[in-house]
Backbone bond lengths (Angstrom), bond angles and torsions (degrees), N, CA, C in turn:
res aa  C-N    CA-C-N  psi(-1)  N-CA   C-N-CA  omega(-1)  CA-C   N-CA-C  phi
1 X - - - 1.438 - - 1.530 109.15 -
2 X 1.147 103.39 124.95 1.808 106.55 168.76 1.449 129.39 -71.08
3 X 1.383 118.52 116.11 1.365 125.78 -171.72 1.592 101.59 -38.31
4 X 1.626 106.45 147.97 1.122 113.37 154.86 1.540 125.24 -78.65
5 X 1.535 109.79 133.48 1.229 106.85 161.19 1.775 132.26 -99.12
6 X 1.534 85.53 134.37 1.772 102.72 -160.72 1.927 100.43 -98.32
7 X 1.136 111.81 134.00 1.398 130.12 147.62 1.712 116.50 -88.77
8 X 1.240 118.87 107.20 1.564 121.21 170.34 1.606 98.85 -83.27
9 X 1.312 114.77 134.00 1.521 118.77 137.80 1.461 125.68 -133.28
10 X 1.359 94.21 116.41 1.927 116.38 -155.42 0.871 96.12 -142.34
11 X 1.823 122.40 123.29 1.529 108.93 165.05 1.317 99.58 -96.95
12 X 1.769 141.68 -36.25 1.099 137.55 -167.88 1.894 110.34 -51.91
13 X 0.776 129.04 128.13 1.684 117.98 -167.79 1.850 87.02 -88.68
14 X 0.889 166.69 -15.59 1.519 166.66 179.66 1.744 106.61 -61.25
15 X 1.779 75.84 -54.97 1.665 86.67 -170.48 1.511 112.56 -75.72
16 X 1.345 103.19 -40.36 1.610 108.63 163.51 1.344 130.99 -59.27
17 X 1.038 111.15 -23.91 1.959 131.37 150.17 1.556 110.41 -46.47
18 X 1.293 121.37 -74.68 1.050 144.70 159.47 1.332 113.71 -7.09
19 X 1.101 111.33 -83.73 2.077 128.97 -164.76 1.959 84.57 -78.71
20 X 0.989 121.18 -25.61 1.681 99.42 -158.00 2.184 88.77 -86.43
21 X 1.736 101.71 -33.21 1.493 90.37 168.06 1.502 118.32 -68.17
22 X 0.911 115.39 -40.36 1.557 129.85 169.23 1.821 104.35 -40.14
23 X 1.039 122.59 -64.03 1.435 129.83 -169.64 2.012 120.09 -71.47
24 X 1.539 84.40 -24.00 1.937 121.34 -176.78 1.877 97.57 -75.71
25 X 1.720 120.59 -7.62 1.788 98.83 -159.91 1.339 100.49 -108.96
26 X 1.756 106.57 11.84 1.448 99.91 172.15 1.592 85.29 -124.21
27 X 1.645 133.24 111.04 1.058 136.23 166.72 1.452 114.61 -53.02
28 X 1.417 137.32 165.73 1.474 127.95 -156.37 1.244 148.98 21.54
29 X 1.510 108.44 -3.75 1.269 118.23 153.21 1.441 149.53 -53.14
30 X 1.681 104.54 -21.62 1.312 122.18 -171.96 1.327 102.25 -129.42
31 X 1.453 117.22 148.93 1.506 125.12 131.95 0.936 111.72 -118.18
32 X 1.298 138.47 130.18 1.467 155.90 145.20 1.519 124.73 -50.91
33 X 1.709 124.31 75.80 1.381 125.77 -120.46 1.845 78.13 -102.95
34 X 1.396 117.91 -35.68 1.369 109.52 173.11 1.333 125.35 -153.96
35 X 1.315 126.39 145.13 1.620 141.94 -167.01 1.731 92.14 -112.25
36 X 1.926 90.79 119.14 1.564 107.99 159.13 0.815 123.31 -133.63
37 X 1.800 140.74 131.91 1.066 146.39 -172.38 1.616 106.98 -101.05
38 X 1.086 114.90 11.54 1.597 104.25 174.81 1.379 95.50 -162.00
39 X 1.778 132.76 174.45 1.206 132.29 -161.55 1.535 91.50 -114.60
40 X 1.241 104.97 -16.80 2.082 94.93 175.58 1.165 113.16 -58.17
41 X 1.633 122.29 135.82 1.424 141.63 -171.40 1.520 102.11 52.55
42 X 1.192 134.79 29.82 1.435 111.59 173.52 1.521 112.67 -87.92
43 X 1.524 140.37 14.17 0.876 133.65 -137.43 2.193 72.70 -120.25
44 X 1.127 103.33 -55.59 1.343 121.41 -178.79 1.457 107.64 -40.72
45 X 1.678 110.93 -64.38 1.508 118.24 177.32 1.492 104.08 -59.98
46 X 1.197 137.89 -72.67 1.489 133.46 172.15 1.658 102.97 -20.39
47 X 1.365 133.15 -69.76 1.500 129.98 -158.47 1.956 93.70 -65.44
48 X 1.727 113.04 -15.64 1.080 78.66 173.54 1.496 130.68 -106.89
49 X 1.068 95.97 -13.22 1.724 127.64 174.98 1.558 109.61 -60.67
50 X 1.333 125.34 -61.01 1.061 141.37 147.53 1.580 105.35 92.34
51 X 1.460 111.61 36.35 1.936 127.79 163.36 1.288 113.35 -11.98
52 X 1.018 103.56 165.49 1.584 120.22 154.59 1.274 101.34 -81.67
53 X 1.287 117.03 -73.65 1.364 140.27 -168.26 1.703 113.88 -111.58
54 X 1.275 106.80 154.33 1.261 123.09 162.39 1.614 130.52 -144.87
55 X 1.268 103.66 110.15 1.565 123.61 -165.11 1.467 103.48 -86.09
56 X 1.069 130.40 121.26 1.411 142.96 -156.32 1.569 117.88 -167.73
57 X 1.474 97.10 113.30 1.660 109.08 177.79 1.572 109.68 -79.91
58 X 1.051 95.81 139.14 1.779 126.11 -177.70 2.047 97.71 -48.27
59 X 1.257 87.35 -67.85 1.708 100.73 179.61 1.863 124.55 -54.43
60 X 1.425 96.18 -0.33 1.307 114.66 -176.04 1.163 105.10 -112.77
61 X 1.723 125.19 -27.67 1.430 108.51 172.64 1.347 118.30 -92.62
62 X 1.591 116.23 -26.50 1.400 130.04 174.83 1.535 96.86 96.92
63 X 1.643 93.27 -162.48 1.547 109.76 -172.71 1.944 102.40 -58.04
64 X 1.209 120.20 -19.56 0.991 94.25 -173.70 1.696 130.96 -115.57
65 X 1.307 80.46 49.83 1.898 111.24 -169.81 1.394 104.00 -57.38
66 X 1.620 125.59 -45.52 1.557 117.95 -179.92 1.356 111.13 -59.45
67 X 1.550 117.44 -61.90 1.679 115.11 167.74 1.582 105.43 -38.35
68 X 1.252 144.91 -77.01 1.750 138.16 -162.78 1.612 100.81 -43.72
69 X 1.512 112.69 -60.12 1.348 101.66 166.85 1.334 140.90 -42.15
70 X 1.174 106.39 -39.52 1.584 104.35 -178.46 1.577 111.29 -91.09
71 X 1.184 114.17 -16.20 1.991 128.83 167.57 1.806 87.91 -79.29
72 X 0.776 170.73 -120.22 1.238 167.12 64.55 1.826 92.48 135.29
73 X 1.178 113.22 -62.45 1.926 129.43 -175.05 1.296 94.88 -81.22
74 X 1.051 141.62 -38.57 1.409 147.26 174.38 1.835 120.14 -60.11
75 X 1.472 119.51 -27.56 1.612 118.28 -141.75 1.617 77.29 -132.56
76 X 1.768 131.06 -20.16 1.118 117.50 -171.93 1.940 99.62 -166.03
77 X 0.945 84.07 83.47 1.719 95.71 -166.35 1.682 119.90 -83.14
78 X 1.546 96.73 7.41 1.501 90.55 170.21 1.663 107.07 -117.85
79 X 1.658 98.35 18.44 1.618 104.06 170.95 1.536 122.34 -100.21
80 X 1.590 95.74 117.56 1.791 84.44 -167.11 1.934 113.17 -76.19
81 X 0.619 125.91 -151.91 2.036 141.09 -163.86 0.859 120.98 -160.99
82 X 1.611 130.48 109.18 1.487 139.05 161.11 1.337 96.85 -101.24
83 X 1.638 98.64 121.62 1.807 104.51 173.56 1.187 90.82 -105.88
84 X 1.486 119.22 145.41 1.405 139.83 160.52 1.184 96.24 -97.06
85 X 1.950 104.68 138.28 1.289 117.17 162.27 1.559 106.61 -116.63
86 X 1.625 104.52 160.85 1.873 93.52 171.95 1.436 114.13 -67.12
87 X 1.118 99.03 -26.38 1.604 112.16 -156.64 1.824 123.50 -97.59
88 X 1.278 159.17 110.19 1.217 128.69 179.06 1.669 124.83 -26.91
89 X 1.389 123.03 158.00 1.411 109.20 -138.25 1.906 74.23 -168.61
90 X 1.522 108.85 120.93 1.310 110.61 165.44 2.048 105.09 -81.67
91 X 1.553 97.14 134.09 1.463 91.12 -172.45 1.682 115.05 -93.50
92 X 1.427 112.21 168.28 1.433 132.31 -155.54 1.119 106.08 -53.74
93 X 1.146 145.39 127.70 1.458 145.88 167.03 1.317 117.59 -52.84
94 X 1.210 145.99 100.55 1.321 144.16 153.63 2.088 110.68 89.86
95 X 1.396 98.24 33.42 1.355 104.89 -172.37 1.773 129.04 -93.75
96 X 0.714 136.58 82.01 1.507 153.77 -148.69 1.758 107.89 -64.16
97 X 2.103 111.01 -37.04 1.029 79.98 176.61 1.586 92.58 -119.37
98 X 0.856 130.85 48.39 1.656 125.60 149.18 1.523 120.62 -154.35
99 X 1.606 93.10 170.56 1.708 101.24 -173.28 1.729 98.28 -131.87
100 X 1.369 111.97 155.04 1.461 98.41 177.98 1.923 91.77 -121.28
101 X 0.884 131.98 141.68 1.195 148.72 -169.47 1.684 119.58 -116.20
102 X 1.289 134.23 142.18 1.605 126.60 164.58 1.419 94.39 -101.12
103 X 1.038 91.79 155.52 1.375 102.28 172.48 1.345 118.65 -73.81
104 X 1.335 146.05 -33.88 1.216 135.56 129.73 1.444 136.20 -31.86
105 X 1.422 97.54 7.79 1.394 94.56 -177.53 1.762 104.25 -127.43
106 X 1.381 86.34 -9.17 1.990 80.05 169.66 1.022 151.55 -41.95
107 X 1.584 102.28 -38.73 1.412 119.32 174.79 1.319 112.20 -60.19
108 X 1.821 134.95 -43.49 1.024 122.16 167.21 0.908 108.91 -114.58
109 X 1.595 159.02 73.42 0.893 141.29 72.39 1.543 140.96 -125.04
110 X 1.370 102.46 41.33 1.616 119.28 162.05 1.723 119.81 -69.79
111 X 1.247 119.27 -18.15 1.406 133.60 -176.46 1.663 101.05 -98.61
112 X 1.342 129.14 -60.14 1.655 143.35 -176.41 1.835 76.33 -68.96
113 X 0.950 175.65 15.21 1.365 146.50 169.34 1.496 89.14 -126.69
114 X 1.513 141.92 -54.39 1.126 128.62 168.53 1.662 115.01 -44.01
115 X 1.105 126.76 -43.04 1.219 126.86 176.08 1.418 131.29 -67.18
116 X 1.144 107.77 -28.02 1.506 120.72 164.40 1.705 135.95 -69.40
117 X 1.484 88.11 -49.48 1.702 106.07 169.74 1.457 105.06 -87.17
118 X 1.675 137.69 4.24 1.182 109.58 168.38 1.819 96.70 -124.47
119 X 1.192 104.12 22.59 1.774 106.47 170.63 1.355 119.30 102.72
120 X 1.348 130.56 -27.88 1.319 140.37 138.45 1.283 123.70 13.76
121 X 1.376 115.09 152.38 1.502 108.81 179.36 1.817 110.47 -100.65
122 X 1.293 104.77 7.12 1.325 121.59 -172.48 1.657 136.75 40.39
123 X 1.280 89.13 40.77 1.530 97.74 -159.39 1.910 90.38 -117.84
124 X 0.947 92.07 159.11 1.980 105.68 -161.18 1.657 110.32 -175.86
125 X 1.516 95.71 154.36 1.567 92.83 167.29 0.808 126.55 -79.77
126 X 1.618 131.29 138.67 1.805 141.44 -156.39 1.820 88.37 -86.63
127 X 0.803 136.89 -41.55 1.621 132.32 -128.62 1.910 88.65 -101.45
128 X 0.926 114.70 24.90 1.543 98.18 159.59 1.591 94.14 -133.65
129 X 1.888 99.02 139.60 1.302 125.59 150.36 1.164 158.07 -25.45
130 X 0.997 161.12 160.49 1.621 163.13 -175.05 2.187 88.21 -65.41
131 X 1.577 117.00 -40.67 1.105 104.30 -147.01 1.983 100.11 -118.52
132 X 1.505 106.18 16.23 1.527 133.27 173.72 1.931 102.60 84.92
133 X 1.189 100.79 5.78 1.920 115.98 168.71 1.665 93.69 -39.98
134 X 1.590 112.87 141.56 1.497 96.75 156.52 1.577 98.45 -113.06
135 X 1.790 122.14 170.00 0.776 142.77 152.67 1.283 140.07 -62.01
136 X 1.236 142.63 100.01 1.593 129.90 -176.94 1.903 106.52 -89.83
């Protein structure tokens, strides 16, 4: 199976630590095709990059996260979207190419939501952390 390729857009570097260890605990699974610290022109780089996925914090696109999203599904439409929110976040009803995520909730399910929206069998190990910590 061919790794997925991931677009991060994270400006916090912690949190961007985070999801890139998060994405790092299945070796060959990922490439990390591009790093953005802001949501200007990302709609452009995405149509050209052309991801699987794109992992993208809420607080990084700002107020105008629905517009990036829908420029984003528009410029490269076979790339799906994990929006990070700070906050818990009831998710999208019946939405195929996105997931909305808390950030407390990454650790388990940033891997089961990548896996799902890109065809996956979504199954992963539970026992690592928001920060790739495992559990005993």
């Amino acid at each position: 199976m061919a790794p997925l390729r991931i677009v991060i857009v994270v400006r916090h570097l912690r949190l961007r630590r985070a999801i890139e260890d998060l994405l790092g605990i299945t070796p060959g699974r990922v490439v990390i095709v591009g790093r953005f610290t802001r949501g200007r022109s990302l709609a452009r780089a995405v149509g050209r990059l052309a991801p699987d996925a794109v992992v993208a914090s809420i607080r990084t696109l700002g107020r105008e996260h629905a517009v990036v999203s829908a420029e984003v599904g528009r410029v490269s439409p076979d790339s799906k979207l994990i929006l990070i929110h700070p906050v818990p976040v009831l998710p999208r009803a019946a939405q195929e190419q996105t997931v909305d995520l808390s950030e407390d909730d990454l650790g388990r399910r940033l891997w089961p939501a990548l896996e799902r929206l890109t065809g996956g069998s979504g199954e992963r190990d539970e026992s690592a952390d928001v920060l790739g910590a495992t559990s005993r």
